[in-house]
PyMOL commands that place a pseudoatom at each C-alpha (Angstrom):
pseudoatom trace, name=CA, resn=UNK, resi=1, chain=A, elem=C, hetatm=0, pos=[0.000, 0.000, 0.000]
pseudoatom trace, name=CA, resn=UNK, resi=2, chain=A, elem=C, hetatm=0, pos=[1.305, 3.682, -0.974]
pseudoatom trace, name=CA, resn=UNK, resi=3, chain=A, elem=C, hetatm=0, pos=[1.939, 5.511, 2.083]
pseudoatom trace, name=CA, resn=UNK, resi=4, chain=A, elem=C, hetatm=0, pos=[3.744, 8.976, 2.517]
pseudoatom trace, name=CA, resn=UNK, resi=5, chain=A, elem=C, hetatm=0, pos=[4.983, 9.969, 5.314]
pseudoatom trace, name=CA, resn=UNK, resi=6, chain=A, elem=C, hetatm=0, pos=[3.352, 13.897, 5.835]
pseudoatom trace, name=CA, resn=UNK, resi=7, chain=A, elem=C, hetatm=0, pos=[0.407, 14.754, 7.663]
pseudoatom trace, name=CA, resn=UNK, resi=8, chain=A, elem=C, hetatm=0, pos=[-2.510, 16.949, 6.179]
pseudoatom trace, name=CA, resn=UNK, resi=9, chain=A, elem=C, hetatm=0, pos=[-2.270, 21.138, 7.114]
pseudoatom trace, name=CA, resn=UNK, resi=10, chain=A, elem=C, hetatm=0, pos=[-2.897, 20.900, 11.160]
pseudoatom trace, name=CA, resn=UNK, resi=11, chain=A, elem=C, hetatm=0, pos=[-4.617, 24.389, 10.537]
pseudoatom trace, name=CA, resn=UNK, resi=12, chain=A, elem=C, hetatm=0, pos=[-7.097, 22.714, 8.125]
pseudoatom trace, name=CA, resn=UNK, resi=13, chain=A, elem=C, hetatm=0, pos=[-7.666, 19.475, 10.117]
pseudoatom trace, name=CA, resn=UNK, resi=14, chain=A, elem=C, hetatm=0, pos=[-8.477, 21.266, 13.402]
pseudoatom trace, name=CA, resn=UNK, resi=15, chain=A, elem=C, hetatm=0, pos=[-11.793, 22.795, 11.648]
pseudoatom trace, name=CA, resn=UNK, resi=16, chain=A, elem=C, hetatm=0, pos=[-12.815, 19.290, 10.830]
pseudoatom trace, name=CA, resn=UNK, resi=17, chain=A, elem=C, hetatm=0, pos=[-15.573, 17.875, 11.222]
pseudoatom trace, name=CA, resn=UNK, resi=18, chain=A, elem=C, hetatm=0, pos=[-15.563, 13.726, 11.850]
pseudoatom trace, name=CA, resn=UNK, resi=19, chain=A, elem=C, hetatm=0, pos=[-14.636, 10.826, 14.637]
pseudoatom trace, name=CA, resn=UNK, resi=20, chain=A, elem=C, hetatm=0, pos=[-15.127, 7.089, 14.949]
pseudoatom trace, name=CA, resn=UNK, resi=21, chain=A, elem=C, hetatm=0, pos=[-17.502, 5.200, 13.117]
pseudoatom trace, name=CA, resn=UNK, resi=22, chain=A, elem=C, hetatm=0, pos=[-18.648, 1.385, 13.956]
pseudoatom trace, name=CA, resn=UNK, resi=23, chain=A, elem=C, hetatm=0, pos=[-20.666, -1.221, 12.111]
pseudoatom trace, name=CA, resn=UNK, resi=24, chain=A, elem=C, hetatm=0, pos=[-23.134, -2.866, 14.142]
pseudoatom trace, name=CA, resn=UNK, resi=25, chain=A, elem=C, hetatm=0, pos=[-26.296, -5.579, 12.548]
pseudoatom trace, name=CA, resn=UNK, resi=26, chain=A, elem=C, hetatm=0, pos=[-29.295, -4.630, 14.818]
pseudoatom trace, name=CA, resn=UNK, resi=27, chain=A, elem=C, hetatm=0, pos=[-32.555, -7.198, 14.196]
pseudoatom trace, name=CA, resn=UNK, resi=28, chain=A, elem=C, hetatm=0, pos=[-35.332, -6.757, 15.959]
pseudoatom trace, name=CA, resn=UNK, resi=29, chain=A, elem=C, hetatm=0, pos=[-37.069, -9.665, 16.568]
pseudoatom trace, name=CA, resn=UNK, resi=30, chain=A, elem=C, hetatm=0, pos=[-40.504, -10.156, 16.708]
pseudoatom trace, name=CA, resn=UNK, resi=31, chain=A, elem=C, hetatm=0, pos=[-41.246, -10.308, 20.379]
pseudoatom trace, name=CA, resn=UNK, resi=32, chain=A, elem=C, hetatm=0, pos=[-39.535, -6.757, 20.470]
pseudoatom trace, name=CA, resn=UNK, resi=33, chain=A, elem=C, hetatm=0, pos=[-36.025, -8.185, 21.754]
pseudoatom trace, name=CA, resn=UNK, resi=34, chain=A, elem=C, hetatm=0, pos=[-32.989, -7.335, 19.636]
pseudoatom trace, name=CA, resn=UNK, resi=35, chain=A, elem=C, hetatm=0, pos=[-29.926, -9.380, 18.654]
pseudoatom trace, name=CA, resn=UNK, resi=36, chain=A, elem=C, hetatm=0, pos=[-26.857, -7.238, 17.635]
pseudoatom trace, name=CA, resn=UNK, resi=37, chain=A, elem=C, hetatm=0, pos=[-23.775, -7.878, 15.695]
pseudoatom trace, name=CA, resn=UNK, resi=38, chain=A, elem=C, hetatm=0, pos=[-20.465, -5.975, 15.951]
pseudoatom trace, name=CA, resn=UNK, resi=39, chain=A, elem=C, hetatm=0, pos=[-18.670, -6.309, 12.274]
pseudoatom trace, name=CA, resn=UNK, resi=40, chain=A, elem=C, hetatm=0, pos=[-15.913, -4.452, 12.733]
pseudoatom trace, name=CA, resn=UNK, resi=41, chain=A, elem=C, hetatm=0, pos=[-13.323, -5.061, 16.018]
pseudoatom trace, name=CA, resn=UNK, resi=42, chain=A, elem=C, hetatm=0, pos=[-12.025, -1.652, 15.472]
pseudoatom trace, name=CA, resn=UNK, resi=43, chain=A, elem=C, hetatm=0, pos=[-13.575, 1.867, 14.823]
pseudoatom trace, name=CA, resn=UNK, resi=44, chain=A, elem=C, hetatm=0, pos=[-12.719, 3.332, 11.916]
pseudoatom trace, name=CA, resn=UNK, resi=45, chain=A, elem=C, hetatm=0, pos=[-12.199, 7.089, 11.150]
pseudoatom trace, name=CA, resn=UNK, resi=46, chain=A, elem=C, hetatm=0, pos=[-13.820, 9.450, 9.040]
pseudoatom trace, name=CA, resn=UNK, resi=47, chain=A, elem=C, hetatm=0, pos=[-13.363, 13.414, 8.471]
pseudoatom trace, name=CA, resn=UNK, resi=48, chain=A, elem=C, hetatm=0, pos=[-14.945, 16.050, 6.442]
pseudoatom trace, name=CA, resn=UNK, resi=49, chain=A, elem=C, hetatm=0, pos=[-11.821, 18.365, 5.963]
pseudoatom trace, name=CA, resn=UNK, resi=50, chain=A, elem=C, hetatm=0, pos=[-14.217, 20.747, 3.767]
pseudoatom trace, name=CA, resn=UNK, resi=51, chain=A, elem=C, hetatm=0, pos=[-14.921, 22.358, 7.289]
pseudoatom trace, name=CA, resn=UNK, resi=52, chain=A, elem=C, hetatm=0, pos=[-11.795, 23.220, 7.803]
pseudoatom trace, name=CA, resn=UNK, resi=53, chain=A, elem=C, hetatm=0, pos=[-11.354, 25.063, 4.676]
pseudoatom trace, name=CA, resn=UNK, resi=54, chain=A, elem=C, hetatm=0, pos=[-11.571, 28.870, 5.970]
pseudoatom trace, name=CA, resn=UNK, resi=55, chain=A, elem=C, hetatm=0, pos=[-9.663, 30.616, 2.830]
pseudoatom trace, name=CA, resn=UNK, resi=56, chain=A, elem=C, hetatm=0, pos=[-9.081, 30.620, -0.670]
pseudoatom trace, name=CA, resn=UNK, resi=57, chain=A, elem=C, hetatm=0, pos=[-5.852, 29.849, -0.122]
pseudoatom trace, name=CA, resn=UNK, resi=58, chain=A, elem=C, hetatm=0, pos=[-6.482, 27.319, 2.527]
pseudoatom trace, name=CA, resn=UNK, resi=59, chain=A, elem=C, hetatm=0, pos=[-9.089, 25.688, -0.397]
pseudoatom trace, name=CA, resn=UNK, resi=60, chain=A, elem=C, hetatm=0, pos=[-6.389, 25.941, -2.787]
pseudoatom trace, name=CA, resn=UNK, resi=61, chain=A, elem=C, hetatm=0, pos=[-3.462, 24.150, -0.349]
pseudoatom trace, name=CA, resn=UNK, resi=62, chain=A, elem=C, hetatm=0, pos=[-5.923, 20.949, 0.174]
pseudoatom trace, name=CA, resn=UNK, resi=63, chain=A, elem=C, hetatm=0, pos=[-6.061, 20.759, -3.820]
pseudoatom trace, name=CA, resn=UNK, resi=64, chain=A, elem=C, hetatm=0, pos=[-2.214, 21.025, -4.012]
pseudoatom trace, name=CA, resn=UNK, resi=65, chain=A, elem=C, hetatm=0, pos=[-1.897, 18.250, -1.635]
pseudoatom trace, name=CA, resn=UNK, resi=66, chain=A, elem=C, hetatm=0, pos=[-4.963, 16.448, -3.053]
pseudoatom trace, name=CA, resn=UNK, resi=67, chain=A, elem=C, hetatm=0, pos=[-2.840, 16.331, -6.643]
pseudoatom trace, name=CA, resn=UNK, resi=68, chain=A, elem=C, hetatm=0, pos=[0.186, 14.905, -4.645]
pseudoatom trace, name=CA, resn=UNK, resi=69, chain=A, elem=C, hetatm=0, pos=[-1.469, 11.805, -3.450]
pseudoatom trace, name=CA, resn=UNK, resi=70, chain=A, elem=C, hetatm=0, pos=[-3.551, 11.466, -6.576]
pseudoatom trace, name=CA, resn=UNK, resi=71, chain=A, elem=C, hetatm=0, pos=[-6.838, 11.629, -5.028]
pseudoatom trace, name=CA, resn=UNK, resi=72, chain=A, elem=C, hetatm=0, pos=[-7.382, 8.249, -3.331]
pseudoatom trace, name=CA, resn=UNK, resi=73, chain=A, elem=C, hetatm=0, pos=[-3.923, 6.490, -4.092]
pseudoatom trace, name=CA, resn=UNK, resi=74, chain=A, elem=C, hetatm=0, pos=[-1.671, 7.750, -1.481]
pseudoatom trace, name=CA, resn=UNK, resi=75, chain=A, elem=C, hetatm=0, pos=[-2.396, 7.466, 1.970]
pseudoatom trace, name=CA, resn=UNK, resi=76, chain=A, elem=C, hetatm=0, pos=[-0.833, 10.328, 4.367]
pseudoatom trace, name=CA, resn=UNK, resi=77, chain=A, elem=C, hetatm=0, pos=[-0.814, 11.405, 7.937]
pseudoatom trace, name=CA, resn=UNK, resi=78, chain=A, elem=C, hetatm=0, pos=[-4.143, 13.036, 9.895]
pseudoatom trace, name=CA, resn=UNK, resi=79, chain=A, elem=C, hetatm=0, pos=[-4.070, 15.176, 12.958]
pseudoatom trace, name=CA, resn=UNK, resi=80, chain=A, elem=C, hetatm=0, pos=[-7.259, 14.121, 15.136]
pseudoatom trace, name=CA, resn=UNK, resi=81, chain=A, elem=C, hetatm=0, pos=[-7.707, 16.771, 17.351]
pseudoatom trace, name=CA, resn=UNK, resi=82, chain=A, elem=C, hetatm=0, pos=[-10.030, 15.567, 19.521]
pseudoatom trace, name=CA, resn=UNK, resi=83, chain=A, elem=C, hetatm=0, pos=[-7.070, 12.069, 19.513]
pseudoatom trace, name=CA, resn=UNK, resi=84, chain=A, elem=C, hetatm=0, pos=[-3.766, 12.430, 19.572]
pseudoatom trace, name=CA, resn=UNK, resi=85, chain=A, elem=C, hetatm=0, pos=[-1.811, 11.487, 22.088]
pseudoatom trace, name=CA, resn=UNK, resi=86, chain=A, elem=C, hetatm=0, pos=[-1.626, 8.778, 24.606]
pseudoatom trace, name=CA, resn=UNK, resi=87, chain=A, elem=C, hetatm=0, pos=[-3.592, 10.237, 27.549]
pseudoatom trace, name=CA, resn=UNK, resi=88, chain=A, elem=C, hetatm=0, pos=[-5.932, 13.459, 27.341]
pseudoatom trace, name=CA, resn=UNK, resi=89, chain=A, elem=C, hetatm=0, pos=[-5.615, 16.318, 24.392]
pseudoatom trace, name=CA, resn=UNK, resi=90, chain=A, elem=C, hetatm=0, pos=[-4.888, 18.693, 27.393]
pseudoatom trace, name=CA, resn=UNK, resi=91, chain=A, elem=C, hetatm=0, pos=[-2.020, 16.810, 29.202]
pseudoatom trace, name=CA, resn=UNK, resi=92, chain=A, elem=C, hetatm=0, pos=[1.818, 16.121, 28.110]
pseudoatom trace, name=CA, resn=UNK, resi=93, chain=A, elem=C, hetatm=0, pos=[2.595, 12.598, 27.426]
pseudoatom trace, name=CA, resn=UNK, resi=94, chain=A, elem=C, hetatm=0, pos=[4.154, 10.639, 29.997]
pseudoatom trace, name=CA, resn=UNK, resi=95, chain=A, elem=C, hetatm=0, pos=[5.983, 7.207, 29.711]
pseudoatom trace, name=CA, resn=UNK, resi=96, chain=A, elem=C, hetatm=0, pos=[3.503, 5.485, 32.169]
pseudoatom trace, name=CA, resn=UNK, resi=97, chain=A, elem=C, hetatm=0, pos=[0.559, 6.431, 29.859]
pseudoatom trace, name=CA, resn=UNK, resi=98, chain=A, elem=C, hetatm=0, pos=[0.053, 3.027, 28.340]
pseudoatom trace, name=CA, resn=UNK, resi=99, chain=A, elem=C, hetatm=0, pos=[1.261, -0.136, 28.938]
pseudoatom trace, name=CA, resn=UNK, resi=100, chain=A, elem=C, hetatm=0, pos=[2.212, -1.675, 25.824]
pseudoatom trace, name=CA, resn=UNK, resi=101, chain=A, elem=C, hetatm=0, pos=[3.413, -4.744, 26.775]
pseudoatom trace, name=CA, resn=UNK, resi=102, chain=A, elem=C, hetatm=0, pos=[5.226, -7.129, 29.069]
pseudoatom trace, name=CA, resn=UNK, resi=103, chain=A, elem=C, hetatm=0, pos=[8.634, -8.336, 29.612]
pseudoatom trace, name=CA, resn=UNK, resi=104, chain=A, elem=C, hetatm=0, pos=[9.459, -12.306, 28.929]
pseudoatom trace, name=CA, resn=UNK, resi=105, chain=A, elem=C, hetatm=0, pos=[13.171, -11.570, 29.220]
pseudoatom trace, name=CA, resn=UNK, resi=106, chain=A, elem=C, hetatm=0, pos=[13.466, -12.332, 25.159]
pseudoatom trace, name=CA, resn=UNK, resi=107, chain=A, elem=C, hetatm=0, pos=[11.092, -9.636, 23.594]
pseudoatom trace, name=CA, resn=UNK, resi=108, chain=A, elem=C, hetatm=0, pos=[12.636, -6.658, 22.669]
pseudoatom trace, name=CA, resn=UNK, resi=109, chain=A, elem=C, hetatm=0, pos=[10.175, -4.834, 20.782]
pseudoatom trace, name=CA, resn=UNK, resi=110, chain=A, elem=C, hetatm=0, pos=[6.918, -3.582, 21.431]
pseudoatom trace, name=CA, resn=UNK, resi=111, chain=A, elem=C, hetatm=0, pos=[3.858, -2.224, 19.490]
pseudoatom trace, name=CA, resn=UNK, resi=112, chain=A, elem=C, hetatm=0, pos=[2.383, 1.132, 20.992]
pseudoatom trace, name=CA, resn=UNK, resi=113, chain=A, elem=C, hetatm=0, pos=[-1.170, 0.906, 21.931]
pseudoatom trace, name=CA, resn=UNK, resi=114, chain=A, elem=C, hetatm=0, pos=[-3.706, 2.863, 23.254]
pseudoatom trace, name=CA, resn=UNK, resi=115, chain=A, elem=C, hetatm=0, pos=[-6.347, 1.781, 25.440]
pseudoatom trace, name=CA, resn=UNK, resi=116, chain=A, elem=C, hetatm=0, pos=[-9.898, 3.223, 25.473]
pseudoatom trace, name=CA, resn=UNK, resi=117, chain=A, elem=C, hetatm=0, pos=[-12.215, 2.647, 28.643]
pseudoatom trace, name=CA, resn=UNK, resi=118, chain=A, elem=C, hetatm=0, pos=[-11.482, -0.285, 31.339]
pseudoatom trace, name=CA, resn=UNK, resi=119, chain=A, elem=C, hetatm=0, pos=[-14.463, -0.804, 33.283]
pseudoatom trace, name=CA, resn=UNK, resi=120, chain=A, elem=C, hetatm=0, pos=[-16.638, -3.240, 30.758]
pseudoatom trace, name=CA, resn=UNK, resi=121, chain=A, elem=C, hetatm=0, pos=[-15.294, -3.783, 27.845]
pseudoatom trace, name=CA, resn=UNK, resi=122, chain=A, elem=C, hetatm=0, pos=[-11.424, -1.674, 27.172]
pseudoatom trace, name=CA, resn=UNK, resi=123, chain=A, elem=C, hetatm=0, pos=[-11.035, -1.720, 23.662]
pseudoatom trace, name=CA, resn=UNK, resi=124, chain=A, elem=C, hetatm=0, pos=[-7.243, -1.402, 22.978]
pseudoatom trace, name=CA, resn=UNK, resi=125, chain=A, elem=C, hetatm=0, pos=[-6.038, 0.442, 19.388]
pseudoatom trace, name=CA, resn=UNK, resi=126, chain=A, elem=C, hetatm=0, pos=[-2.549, 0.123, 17.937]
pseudoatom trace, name=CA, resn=UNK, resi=127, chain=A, elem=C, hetatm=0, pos=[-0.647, 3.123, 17.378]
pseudoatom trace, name=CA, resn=UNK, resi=128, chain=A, elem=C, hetatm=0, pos=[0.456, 2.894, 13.625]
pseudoatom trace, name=CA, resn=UNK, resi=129, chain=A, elem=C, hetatm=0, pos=[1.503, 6.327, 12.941]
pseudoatom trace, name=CA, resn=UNK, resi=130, chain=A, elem=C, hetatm=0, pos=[3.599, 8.164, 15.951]
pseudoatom trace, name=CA, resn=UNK, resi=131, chain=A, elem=C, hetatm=0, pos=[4.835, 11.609, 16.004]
pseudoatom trace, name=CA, resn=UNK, resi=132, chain=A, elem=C, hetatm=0, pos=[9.144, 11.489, 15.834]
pseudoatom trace, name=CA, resn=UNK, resi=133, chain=A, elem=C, hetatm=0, pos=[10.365, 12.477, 19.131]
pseudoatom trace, name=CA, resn=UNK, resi=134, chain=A, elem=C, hetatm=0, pos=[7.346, 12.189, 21.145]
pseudoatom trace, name=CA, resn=UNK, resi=135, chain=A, elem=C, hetatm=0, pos=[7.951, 8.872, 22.207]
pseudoatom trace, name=CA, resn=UNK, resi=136, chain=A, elem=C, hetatm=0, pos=[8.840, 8.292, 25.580]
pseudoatom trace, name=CA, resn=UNK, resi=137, chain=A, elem=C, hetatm=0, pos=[9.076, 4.386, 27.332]
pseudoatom trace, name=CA, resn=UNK, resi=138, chain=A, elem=C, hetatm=0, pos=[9.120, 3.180, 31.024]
pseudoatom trace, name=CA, resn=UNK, resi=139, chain=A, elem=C, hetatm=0, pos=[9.860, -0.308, 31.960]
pseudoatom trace, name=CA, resn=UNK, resi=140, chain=A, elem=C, hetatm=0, pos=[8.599, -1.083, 35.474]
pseudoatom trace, name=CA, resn=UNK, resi=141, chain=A, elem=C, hetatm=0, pos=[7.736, 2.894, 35.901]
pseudoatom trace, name=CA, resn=UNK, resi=142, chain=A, elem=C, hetatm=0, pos=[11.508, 3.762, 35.212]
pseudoatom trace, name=CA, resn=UNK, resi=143, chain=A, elem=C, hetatm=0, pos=[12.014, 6.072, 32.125]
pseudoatom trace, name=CA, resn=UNK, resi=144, chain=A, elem=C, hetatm=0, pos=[13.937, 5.006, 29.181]
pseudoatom trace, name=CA, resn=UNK, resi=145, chain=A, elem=C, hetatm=0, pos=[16.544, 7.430, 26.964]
pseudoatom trace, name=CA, resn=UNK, resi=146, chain=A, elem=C, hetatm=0, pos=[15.283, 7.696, 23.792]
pseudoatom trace, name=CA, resn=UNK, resi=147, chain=A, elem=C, hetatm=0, pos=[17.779, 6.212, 21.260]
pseudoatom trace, name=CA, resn=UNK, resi=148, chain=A, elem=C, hetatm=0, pos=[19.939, 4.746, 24.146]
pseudoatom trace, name=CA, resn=UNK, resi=149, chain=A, elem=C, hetatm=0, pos=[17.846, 2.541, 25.442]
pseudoatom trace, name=CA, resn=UNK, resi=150, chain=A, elem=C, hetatm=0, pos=[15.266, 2.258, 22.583]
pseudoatom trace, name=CA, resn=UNK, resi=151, chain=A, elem=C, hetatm=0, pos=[14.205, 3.130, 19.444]
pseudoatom trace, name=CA, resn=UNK, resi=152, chain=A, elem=C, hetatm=0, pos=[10.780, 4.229, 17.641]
pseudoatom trace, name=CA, resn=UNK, resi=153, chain=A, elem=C, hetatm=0, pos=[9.687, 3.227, 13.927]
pseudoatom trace, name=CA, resn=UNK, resi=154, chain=A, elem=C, hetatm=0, pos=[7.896, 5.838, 13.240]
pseudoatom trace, name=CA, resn=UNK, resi=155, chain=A, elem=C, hetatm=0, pos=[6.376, 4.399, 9.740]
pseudoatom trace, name=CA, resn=UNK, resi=156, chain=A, elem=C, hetatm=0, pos=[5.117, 1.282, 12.191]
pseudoatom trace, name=CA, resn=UNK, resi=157, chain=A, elem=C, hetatm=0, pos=[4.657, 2.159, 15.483]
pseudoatom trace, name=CA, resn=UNK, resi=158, chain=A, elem=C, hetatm=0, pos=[6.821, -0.693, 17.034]
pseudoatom trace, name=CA, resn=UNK, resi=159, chain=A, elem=C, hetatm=0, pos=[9.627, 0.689, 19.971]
pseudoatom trace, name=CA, resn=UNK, resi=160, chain=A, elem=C, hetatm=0, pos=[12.620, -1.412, 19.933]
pseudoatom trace, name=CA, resn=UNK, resi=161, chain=A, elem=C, hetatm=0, pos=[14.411, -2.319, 23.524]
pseudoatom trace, name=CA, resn=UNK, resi=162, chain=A, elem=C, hetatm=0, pos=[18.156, -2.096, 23.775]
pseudoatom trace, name=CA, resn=UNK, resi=163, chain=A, elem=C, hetatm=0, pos=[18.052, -5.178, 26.106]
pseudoatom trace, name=CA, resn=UNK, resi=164, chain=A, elem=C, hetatm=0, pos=[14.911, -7.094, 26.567]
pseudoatom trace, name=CA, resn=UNK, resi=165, chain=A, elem=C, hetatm=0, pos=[12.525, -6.662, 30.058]
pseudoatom trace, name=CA, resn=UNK, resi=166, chain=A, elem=C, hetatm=0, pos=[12.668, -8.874, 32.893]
pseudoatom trace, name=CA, resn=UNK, resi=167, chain=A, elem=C, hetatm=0, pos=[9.802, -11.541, 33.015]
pseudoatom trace, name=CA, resn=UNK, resi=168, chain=A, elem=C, hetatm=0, pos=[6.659, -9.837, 33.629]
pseudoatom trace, name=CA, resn=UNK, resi=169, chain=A, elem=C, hetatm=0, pos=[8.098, -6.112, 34.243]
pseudoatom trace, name=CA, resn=UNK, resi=170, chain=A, elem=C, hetatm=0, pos=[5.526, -3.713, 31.946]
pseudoatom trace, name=CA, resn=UNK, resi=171, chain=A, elem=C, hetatm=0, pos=[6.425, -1.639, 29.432]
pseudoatom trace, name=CA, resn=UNK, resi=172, chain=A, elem=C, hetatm=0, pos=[4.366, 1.593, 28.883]
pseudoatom trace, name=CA, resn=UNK, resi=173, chain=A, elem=C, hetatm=0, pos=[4.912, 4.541, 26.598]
pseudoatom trace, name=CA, resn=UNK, resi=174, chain=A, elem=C, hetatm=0, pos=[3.663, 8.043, 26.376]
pseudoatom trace, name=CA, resn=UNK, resi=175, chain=A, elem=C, hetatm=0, pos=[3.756, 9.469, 22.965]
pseudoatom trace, name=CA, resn=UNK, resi=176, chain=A, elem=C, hetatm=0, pos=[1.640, 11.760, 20.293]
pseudoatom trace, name=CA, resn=UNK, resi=177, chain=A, elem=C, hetatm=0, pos=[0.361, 9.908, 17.206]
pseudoatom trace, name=CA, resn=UNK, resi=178, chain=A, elem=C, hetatm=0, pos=[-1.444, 10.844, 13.651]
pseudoatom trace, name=CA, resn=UNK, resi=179, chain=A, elem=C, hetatm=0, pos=[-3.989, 8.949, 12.038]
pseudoatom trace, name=CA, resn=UNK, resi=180, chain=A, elem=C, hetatm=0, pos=[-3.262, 6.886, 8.618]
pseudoatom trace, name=CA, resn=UNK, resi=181, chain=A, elem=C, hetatm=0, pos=[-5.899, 8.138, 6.295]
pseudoatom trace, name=CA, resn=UNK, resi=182, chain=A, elem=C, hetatm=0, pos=[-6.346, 8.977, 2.380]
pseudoatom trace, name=CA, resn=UNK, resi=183, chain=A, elem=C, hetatm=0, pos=[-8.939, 10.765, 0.425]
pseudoatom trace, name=CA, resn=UNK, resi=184, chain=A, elem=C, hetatm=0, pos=[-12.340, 9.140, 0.173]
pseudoatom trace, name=CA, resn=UNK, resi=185, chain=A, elem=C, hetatm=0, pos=[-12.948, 10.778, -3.413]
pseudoatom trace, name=CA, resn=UNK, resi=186, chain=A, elem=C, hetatm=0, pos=[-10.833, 10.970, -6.355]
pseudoatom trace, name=CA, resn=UNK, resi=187, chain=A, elem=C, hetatm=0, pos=[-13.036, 14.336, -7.354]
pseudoatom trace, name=CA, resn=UNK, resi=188, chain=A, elem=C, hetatm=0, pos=[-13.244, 17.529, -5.658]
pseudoatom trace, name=CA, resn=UNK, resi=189, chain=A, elem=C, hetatm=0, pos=[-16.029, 19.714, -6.775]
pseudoatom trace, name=CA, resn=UNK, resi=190, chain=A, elem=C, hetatm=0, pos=[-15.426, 23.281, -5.931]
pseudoatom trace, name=CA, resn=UNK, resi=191, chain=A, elem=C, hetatm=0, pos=[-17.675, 26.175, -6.572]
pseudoatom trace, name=CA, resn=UNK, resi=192, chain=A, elem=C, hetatm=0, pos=[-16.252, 29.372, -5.746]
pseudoatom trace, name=CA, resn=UNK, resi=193, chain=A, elem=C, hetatm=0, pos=[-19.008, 31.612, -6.224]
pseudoatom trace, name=CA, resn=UNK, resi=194, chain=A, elem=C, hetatm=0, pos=[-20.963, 28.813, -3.363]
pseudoatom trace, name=CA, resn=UNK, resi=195, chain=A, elem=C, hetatm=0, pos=[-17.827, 29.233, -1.143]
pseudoatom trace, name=CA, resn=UNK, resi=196, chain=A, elem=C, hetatm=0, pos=[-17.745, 32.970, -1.029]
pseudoatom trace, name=CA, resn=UNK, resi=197, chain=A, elem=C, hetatm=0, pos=[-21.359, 32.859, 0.175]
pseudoatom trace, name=CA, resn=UNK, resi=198, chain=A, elem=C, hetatm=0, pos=[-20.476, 30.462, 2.977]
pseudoatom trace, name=CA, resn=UNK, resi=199, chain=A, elem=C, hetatm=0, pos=[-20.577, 26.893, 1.280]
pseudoatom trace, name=CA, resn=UNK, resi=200, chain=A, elem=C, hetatm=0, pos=[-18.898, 24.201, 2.490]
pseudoatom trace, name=CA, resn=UNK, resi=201, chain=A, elem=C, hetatm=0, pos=[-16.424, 22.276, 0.023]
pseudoatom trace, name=CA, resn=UNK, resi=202, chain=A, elem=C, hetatm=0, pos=[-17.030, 18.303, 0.597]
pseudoatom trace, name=CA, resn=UNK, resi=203, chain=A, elem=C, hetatm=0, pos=[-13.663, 16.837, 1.094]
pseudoatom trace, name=CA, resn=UNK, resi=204, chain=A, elem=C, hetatm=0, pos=[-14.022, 13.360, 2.923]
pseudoatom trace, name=CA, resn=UNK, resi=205, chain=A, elem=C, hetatm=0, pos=[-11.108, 11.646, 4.702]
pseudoatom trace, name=CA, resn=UNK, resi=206, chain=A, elem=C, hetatm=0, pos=[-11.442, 7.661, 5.815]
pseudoatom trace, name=CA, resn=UNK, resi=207, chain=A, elem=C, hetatm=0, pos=[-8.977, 5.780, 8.045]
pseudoatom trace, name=CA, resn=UNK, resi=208, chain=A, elem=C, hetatm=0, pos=[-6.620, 2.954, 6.618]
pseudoatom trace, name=CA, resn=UNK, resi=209, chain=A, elem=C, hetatm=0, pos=[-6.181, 0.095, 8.109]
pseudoatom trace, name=CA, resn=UNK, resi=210, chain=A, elem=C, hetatm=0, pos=[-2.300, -0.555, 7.851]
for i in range(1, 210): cmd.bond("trace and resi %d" % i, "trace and resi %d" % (i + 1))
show_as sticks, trace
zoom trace
């Protein structure tokens, strides 16, 4: 799959509109009781970047970066405001954020994760796409130095140990991520005269699954 490695204008993206989606069968049977099916394991994302678009020149950066993936066929990076780091929007990372994994004394790397909820049902969500340099990795609650005592793929998401954890010792990270996405149209109809007067340009984004 054709990937590059740049996220879509932050200023653009935070005016989106869009979040998680799920697919769920609901049949309601006869007696009035219902029997529901959960397709999907995951959520996937979807954005309408069109509310973003404040400017002409904002409108015409999304179709200069629209030509560069060729519509649908590259996928690219996606700032979700309301998601993107490890613990709250409002907070720094920290290296205890999320544990990630733990040690067998062999396993050296790790795939980030983030976990949603814990009381019912936690759903957790690997971390494809991190931010370089945000990355930061406990084991046992005792920080890590970046590229001393681990490394990050960013293209992946996996953090490589130096030396591999003691049985059962937990390895967390703290870190900011992007979303893998592309365009969900290989068309973008613009109307200028519509946008002047307060139109909104339709410009979907969907998640990738990598």
């Amino acid at each position: 799959m054709s990937f590059h490695e740049i996220r879509f204008p932050t200023a653009i993206s935070r005016g989106a509109q869009g979040g998680p989606e799920r697919r769920t069968d609901v049949v309601v049977l006869g007696s009035g009781y219902e029997e529901r099916n959960s397709r999907w394991a995951a959520s996937r994302r979807s954005y309408n970047a069109g509310y973003g678009v404040q400017s002409i020149d904002a409108l015409y950066e999304v179709i200069a970066f629209f030509e560069e993936r060729r519509g649908r066929f590259h996928g690219f990076r996606w700032r979700d405001h309301a998601d993107w780091k490890s613990g709250a929007p409002g907070s720094a990372p920290a290296a205890v954020d999320q544990a990630i994994g733990l040690g067998d004394g062999t396993a050296t790397s790790f795939q980030l994760s983030k976990t949603y909820g814990g009381g019912y049902a936690p759903l957790t969500r690997e971390i494809r796409k991190p931010v370089a340099g945000s990355v930061l990795v406990a084991v046992d609650g005792a920080a890590r130095t970046p590229g001393e005592d681990f490394t990050v793929d960013t293209t992946t998401g996996f953090v490589t140990l130096a030396t591999p954890p003691a049985p059962g010792a937990v390895v967390s990270a703290g870190f900011e991520f992007d979303v893998p996405v592309r365009f969900d149209t290989d068309k973008l109809e613009i109307n200028l005269s519509g946008f002047r007067s307060g139109a909104i340009p339709n410009i979907p984004i969907v998640e990738i699954r990598l």
